[in-house]
Each structure stands twice: as C-alpha cells, then as structure tokens.
VEXDREN-498683 format. One record per residue (C-alpha): residue number from 1; chain; x, y, z. Coordinates in steps of 0.5 Angstrom, whole numbers, plus 500, padded with zeros to 3 digits. Example, Ala and Ser with C-alpha at 12.3 -4.5 7.8 and 13.67 -1.06 7.14 Angstrom:
! VEXDREN-498683
+--------+------+-----+-----+-----+
| drenlo | roza |  c1 |  c2 |  c3 |
+--------+------+-----+-----+-----+
|      1 |    A | 525 | 491 | 516 |
|      2 |    A | 527 | 498 | 514 |
+--------+------+-----+-----+-----+
***
This chain:
! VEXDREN-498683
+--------+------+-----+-----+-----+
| drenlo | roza |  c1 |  c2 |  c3 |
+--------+------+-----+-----+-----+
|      1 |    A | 187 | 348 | 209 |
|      2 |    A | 184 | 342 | 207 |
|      3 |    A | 181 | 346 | 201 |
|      4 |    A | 188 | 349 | 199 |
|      5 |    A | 191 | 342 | 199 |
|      6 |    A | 186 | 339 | 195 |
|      7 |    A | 186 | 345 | 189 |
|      8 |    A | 194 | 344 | 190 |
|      9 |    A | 193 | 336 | 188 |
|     10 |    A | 188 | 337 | 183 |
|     11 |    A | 193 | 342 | 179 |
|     12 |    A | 199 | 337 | 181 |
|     13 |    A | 194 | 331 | 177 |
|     14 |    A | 192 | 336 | 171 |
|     15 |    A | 199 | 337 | 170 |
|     16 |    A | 201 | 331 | 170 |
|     17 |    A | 196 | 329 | 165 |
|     18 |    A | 197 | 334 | 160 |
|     19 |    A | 205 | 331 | 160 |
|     20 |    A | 206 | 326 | 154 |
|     21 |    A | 209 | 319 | 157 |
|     22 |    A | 216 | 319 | 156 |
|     23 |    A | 219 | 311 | 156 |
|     24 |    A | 226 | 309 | 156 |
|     25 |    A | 229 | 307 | 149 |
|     26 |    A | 234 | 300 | 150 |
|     27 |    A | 241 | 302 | 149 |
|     28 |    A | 242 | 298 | 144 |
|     29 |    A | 235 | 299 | 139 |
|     30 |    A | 236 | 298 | 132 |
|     31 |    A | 232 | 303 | 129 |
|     32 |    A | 235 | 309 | 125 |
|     33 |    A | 232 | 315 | 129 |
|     34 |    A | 235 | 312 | 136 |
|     35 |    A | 241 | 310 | 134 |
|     36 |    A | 247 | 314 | 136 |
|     37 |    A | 251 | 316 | 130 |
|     38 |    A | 259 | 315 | 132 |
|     39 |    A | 266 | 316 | 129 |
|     40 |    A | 267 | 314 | 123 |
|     41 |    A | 260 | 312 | 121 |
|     42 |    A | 258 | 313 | 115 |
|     43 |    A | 253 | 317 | 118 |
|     44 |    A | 249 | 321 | 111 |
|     45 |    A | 244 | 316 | 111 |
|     46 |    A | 243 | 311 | 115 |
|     47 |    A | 238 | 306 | 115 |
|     48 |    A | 233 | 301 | 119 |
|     49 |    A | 230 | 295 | 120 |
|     50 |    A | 224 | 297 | 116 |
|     51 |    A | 228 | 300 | 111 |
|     52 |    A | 231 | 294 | 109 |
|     53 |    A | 226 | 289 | 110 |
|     54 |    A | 222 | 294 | 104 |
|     55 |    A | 227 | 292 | 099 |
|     56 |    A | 228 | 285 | 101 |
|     57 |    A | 225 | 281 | 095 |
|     58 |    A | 225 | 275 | 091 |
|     59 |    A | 226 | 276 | 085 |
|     60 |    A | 230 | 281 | 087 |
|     61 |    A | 227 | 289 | 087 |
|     62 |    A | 230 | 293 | 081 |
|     63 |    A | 235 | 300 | 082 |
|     64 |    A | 237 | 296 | 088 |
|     65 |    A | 243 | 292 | 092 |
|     66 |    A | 244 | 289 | 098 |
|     67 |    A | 251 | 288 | 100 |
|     68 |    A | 254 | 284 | 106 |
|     69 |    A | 261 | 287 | 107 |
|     70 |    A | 262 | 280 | 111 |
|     71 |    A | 267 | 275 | 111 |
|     72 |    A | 265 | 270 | 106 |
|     73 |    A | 266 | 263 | 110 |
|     74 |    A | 266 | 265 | 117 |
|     75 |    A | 259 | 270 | 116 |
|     76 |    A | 256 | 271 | 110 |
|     77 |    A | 256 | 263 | 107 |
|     78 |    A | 252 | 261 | 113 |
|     79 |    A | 247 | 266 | 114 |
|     80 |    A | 245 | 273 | 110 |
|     81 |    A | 240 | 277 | 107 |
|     82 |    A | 237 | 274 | 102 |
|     83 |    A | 239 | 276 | 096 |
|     84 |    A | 245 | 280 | 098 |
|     85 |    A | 251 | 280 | 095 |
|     86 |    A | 258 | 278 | 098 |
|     87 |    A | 263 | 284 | 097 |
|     88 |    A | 268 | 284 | 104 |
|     89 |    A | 270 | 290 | 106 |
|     90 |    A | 278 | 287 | 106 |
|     91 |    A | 277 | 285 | 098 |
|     92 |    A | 273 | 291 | 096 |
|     93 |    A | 278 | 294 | 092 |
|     94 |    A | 279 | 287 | 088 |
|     95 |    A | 271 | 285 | 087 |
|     96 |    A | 268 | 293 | 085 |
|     97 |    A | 266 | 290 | 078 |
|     98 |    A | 260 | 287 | 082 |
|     99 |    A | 258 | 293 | 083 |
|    100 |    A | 252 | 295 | 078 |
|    101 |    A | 255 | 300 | 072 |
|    102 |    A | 249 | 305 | 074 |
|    103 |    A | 252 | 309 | 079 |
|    104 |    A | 244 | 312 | 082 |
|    105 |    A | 243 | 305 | 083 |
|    106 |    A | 241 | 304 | 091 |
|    107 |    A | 247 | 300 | 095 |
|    108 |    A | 244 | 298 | 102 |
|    109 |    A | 251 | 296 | 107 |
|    110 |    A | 250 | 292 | 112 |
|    111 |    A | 255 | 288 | 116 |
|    112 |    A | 255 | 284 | 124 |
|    113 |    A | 252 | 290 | 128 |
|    114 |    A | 253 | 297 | 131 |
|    115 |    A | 260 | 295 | 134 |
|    116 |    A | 262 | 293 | 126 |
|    117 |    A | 265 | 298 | 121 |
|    118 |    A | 266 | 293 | 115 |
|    119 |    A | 259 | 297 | 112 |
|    120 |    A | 262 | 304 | 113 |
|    121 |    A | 268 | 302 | 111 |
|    122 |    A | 265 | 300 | 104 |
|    123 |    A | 260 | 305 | 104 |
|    124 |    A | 266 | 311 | 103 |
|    125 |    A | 270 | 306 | 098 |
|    126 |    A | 262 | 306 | 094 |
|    127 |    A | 262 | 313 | 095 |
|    128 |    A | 269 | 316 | 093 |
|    129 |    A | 267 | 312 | 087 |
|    130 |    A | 262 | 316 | 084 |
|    131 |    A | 256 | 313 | 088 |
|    132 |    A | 249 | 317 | 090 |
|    133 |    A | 245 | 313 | 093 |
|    134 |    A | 248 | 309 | 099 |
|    135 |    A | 245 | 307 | 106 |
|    136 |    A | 248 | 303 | 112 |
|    137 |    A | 244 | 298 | 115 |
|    138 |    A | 249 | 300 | 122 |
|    139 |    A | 245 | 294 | 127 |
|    140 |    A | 246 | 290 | 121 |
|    141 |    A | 245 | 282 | 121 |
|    142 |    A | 244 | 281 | 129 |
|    143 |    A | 238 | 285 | 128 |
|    144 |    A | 236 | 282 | 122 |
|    145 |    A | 236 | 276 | 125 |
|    146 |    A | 232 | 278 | 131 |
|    147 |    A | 226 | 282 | 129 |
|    148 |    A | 225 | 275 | 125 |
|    149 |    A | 229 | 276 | 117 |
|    150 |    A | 228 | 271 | 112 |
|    151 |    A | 236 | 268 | 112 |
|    152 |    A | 240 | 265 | 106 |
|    153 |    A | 245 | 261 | 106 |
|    154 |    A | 250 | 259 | 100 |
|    155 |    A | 252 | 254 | 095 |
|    156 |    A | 259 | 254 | 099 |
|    157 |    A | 255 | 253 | 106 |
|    158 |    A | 250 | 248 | 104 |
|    159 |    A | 257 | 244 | 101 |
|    160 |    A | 259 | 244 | 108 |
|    161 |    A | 253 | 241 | 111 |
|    162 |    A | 253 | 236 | 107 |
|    163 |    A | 261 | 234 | 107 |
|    164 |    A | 261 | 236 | 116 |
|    165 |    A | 254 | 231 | 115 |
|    166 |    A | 251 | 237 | 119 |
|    167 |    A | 243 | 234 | 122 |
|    168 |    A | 239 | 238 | 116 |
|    169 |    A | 233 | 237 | 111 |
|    170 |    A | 235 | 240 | 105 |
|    171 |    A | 227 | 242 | 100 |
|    172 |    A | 227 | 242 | 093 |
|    173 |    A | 221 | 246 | 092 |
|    174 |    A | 220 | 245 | 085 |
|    175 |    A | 215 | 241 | 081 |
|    176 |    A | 216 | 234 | 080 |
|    177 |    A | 218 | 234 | 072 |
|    178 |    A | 223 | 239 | 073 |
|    179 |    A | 227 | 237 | 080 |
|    180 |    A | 227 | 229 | 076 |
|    181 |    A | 232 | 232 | 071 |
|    182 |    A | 236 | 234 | 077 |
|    183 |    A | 237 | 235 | 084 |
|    184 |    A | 243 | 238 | 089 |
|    185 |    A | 245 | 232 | 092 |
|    186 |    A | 242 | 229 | 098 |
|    187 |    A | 236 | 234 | 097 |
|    188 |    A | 228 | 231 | 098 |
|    189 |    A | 222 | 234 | 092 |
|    190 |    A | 217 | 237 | 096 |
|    191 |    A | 213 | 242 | 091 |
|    192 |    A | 210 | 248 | 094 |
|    193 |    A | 203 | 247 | 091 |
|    194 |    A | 203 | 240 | 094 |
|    195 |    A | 206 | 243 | 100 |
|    196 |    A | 200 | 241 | 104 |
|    197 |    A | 199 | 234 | 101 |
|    198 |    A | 207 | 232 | 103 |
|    199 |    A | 208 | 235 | 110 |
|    200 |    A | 209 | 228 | 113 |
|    201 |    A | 215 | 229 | 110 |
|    202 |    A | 219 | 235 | 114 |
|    203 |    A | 222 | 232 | 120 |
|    204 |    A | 218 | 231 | 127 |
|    205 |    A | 223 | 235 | 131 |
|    206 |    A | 222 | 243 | 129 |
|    207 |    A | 228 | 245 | 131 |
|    208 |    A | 232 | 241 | 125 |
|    209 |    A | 235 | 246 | 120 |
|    210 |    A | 230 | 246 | 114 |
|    211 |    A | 234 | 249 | 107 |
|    212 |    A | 229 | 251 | 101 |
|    213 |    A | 231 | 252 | 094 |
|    214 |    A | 227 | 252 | 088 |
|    215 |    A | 230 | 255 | 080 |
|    216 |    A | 234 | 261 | 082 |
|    217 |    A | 233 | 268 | 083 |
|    218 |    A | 227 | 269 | 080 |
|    219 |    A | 223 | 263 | 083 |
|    220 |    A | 219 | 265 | 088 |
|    221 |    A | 217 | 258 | 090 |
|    222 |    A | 222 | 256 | 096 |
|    223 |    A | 220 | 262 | 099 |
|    224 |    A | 213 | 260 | 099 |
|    225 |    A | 215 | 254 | 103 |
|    226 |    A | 220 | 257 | 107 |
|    227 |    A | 214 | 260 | 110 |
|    228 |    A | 209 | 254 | 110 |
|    229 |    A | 213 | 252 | 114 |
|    230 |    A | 215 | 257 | 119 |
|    231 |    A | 208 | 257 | 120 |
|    232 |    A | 208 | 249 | 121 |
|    233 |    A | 213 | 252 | 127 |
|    234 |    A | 220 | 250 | 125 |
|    235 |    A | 224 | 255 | 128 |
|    236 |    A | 230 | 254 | 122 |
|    237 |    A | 229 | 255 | 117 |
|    238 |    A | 233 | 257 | 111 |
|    239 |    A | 234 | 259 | 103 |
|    240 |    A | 238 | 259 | 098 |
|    241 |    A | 235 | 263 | 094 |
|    242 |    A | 241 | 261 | 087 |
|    243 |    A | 238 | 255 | 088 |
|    244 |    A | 239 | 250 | 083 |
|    245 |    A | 241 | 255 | 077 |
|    246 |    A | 248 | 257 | 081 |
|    247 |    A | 249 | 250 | 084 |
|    248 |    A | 249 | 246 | 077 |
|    249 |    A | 253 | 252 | 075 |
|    250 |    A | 258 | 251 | 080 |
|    251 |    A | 258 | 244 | 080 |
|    252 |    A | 255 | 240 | 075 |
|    253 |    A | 248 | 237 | 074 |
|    254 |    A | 248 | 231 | 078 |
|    255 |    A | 244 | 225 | 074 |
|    256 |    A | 237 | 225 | 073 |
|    257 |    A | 232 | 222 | 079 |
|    258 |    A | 227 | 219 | 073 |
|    259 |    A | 227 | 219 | 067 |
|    260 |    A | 225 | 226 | 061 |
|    261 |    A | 225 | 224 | 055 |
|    262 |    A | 224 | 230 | 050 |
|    263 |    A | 217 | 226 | 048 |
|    264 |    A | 213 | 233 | 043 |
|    265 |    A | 207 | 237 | 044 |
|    266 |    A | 202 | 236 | 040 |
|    267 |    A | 201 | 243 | 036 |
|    268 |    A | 195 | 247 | 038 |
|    269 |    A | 190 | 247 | 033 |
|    270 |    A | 189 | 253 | 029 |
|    271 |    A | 195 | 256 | 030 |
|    272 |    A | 203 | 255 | 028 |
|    273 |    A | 205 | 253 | 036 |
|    274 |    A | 211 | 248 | 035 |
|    275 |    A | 212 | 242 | 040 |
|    276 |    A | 219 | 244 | 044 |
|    277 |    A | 223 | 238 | 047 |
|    278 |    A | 220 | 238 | 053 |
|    279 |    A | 214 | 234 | 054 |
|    280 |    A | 208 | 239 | 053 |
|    281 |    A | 212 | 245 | 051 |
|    282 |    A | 213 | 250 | 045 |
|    283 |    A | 218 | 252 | 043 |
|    284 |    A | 220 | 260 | 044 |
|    285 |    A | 220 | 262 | 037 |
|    286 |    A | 214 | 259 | 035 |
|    287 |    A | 210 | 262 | 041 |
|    288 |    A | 213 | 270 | 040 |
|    289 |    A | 211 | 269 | 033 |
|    290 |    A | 203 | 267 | 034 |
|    291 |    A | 203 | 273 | 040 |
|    292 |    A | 205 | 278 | 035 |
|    293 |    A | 201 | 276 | 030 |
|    294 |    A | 195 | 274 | 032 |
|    295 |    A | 195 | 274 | 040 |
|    296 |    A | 188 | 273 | 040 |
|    297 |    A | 189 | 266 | 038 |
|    298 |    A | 191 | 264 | 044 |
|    299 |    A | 190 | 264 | 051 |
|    300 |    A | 196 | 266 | 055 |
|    301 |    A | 196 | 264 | 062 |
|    302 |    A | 202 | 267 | 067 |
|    303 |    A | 201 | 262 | 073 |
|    304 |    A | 205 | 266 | 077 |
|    305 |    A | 203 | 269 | 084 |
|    306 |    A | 200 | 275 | 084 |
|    307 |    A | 206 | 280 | 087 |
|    308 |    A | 211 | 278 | 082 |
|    309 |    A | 205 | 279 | 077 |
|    310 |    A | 204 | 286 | 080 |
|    311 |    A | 212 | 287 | 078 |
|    312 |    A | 210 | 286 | 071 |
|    313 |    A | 207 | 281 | 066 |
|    314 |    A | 206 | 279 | 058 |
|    315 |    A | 201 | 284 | 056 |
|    316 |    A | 194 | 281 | 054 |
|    317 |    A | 196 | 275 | 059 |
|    318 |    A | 192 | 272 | 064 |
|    319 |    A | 194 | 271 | 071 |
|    320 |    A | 192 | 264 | 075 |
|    321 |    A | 196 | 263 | 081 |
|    322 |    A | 198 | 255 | 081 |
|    323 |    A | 196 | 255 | 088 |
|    324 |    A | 189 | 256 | 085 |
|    325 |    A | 189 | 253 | 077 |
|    326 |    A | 186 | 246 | 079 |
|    327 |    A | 179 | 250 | 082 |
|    328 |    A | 180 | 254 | 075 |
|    329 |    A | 181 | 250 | 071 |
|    330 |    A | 174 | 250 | 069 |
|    331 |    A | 175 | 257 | 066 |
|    332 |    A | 179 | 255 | 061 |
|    333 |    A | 178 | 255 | 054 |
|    334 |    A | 177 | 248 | 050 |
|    335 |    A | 177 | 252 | 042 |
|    336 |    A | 184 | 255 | 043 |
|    337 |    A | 190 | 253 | 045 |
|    338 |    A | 193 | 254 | 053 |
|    339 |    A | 199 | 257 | 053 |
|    340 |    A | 202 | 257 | 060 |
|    341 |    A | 208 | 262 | 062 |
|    342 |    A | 213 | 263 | 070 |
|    343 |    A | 219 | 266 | 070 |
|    344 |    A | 223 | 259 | 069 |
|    345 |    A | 218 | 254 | 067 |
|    346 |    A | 218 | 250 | 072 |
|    347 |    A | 211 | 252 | 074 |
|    348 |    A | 208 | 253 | 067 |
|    349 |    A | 210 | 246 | 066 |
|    350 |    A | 207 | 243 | 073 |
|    351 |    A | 201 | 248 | 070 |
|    352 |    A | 200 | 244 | 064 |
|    353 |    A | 201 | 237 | 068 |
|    354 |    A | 194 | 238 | 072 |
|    355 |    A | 192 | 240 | 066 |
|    356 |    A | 193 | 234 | 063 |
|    357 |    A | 190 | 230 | 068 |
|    358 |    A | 184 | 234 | 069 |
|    359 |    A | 182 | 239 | 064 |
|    360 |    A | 179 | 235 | 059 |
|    361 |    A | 179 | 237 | 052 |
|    362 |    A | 183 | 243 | 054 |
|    363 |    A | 189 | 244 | 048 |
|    364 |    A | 195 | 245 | 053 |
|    365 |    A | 202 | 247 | 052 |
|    366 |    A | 207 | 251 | 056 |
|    367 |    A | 214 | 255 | 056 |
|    368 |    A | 220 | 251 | 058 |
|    369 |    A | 224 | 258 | 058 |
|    370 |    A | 227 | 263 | 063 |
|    371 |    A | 222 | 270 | 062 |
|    372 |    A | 223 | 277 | 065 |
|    373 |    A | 216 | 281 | 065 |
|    374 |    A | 218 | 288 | 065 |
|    375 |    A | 212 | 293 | 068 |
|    376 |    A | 210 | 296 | 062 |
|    377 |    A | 208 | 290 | 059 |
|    378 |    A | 214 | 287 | 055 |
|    379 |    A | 218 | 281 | 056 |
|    380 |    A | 225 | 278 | 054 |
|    381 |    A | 225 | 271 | 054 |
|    382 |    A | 230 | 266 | 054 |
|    383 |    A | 228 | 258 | 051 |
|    384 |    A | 231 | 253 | 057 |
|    385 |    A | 238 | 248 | 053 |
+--------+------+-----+-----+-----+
***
C-alpha cells in the first residue's frame, strides 16, 4: 500500500512539474497583448507601452507622430508625451492641416486611458482620410505616467504657472552666451555641461516641480538635465521641449540678461571663413563655400551627443561630445582652423568659449545657425537672424 501511494505521489509531482507556471495577469495591464479590445475600438493596431517609448524622441524621430487627442488646457497643457502633437478629438475636423501631408506617415494615438475613446475616435477620422499606418496607445497618458515617461508641458502651461505663482523651478539648460540674449521669464541658467559643477542651485526639497527648456525640438540638452536630475532624485521634473524657440515666437524676446555685442571672429588663416555677428562665429555662406571646395582645409567638429550623431552628421566631420571637449581639447589642431557645429548653435558656441579659454593656439570659430543632419551625410543649414 505504502509503495502505491508513493509511486502515485511521485507521478502527481512529475506532472505537476512538467505544467508551466501560469500567474494571474492585472485587470487593468497596459501591454497590448492582455489588453482586451472593446467596441468601438480602434482594434487593427493597438500598441504598448514599449512601442511608444521606441518612438519617443528628442529631436523627434522621423516618419513618425505622436497624437494626444486630449483637451488642451485641462490635459494636454499640463502633461503629455514629449514631442506629441495636440490634435482634440472634438477639434479634429478643424486642425487636420497639422497632420503630415505623407499619408504612410505613422500616427500614433493616444489619450487618458483604457476607459478614453478620444484616440479611437481620431484614429477612424485619420483613416477615413487615406492614412495607412495608424496605432492607439489605449492605456494612454496614465500609463505613461506610471511605468516612468518622460513628461512635457506647454508654453500655455508654464504662462500658467508663473501667473497662478505655482511653487516651480524653471531651468534653462543652454549655454551661458546664448540664454544672456534672452530668457523665459523668471527662469535661472544652468548649463548641461555644467550641470554638476551648479547643483547648489536646484531646490532642497526634491519634490519641487523642475521645468527644463533649452533651443527647441532639435535641442537635446533640457532632456540631458531632465535626467541628471531625476537621478539627484527629484521626483518632478518636466520638459518643455519647444523651448526657447516657441516662447519668443509666442510671446516676444524678453530683454538681454547681459550684454551680446556682435564683437568679429578673427578669419581663420588659410581659408576664406568670414567672422559672423556673433563673437567666435562664421557666417554660413562663408563655411559651405570652403567645405565644398576645399573641406580638408578645415577641422569640422560636431559636438553634439553621440545618439543624435547616430541619426546623421555633415559628412567628413568629426564628433566630440561637449561633455568630453574640455578632455579633448588636446587633440585639436593648431595649423588649421576649428570649426564647431550642433543642431542650434548653442553648443558650437559653448564649444568655442572653452576653447578660447583653454586651447591655446587653437583657430577656433563655430556656426551660429540651425542644421538639420540627414543620415546620408547632407545637410541644410539656416544662419541664426
């Protein structure tokens, strides 16, 4: 008897070992394959969490855009998806010019959650309008939120804050030289390459809002110290990604914090660069013609980081990161000119200002002007007014 029952037990515990583990999924799981779908859902692509974060991106990725079909002042304004677009559901009809003119382009919907309709809604209109490539992010801004999204505020929002006078700190993480020309109002400068060395000026209690800013869509430095301090463990912290570029458009350049003067590049030697009005800069005309015709006749470094180096740089430039310039700077050459290049000038700039101040005999200049890098090695570049 005793052997039956333990021959019985030893084949109860092989079987029950040979059973996968099955443990119970949450009710409310935001990942795309437990989400039940439900009626009137935009159910032919529905996406996650991880999908999302993949195409979130400063500057923001190309062939796609991020939709919040929330209302603006109570719920977009206040906290989105950075680099997210407001198109409401309820304006849609109105606002469809803001949609891209490639209709293979990938929309990607969101809104407030698995009990919001607002992105399905939007995504049928999107579709009925000839669009190919549309997904719904159901679980939405909740979710975002709560696996640890970056979040994103509004030009309309940070106007808010300052008028409600609402307890924040608002950064602007742009050189020193370019916020001196200007700055939102009621903002402190604190660079991202001297993030470390100006710490003391965050508040002490790590609870208090932080809003970081720096040149626009294409500036990747307020995202840099959104996350330098995240990890100082400030548990608020917030971009507005537009930065300086939408605010002076929206509401005027507020005066100069210290004086710009336009002051003259010396021209490098041996090649036709001509001073720009900014102190240190050559002017874009004068650069693209000594690239095209003798490009070996200077050093172009990008300093930009190295992921939006990987998205594309001026082919037969160099890249050395800001962060790493001052450790660099040895590496320079003293019988040709420098010419440093970002995607605003705003680091080319900082990048020639530590040069000055330590690199000796180095011919340094940089490009004040807005570039776009294309993958292939091109470029287009726009000289700053």
């Amino acid at each position: 008897m005793r052997a039956r029952k333990l021959k019985l037990l030893v084949a109860v515990l092989a079987a029950l070992g040979a059973m996968p583990l099955v443990y119970p999924v949450p009710a409310f799981a935001a990942d795309a394959a437990t989400i039940q779908p439900r009626d009137g859902w935009y159910n032919k692509a529905l996406v996650d969490f991880d999908f999302v974060k993949q195409n979130v991106s400063i500057p923001p990725k190309k062939g796609v855009m991020i939709i919040d079909s929330r209302p603006a002042a109570r719920q977009y304004d206040p906290g989105h998806i950075p680099g997210a677009i407001n198109i409401p559901d309820s304006q849609f009809d109105k606002m469809v010019d803001k949609l891209p003119a490639d209709k293979a382009t990938l929309l990607l919907f969101y809104c407030g959650g698995l009990e919001c309709m607002l992105s399905h809604n939007s995504a049928f209109k999107a579709e009925k309008l000839g669009y190919t490539n549309i997904k719904v992010y159901p679980a939405g801004s909740p979710d975002w939120k709560a696996k640890g999204g970056q979040v994103s505020v509004s030009a309309a929002y940070l106007k808010k804050l300052a008028e409600d006078k609402t307890p924040h700190v608002l950064i602007d993480a742009r050189p020193k030289r370019v916020a001196d020309k200007g700055m939102i109002p009621n903002a402190i400068n604190i660079s991202d390459s001297e993030f470390d060395k100006h710490v003391d000026k965050l508040p002490a209690d790590k609870a208090t809002p932080l809003v970081y800013y720096c040149g626009g869509l294409e500036c990747v430095l307020s995202d840099n110290s959104a996350e330098k301090a995240r990890k100082l463990g400030y548990s608020n912290v917030l971009t507005y990604p537009p930065g300086y570029p939408e605010w002076e458009k929206l509401h005027g350049a507020p005066a100069a914090t210290a004086a710009a003067g336009p002051g003259a590049a010396p021209a490098a030697a041996g090649a036709a660069l001509v001073p720009g009005k900014e102190k240190g800069s050559v002017t874009v005309d004068s650069f693209q013609a000594v690239w095209k015709a003798n490009p070996g006749s200077i050093m172009l470094v990008d300093v930009r980081d190295p992921k939006e180096v990987a998205a594309g740089m001026i082919k037969g430039s160099v890249n050395i990161p800001m962060n790493e310039l001052e450790k660099k700077i040895a590496s320079l050459p003293a019988d040709k000119p420098v010419v440093f290049v970002c995607g605003t000038g705003a680091r080319s700039g900082e990048a020639y200002d530590t040069v000055k101040l330590l690199g000796g005999k180095v011919q340094a200049s940089f490009l004040d002007a807005d570039v776009k890098f294309n993958a292939d090695g091109t470029y287009t570049m726009v000289a700053k007014k």
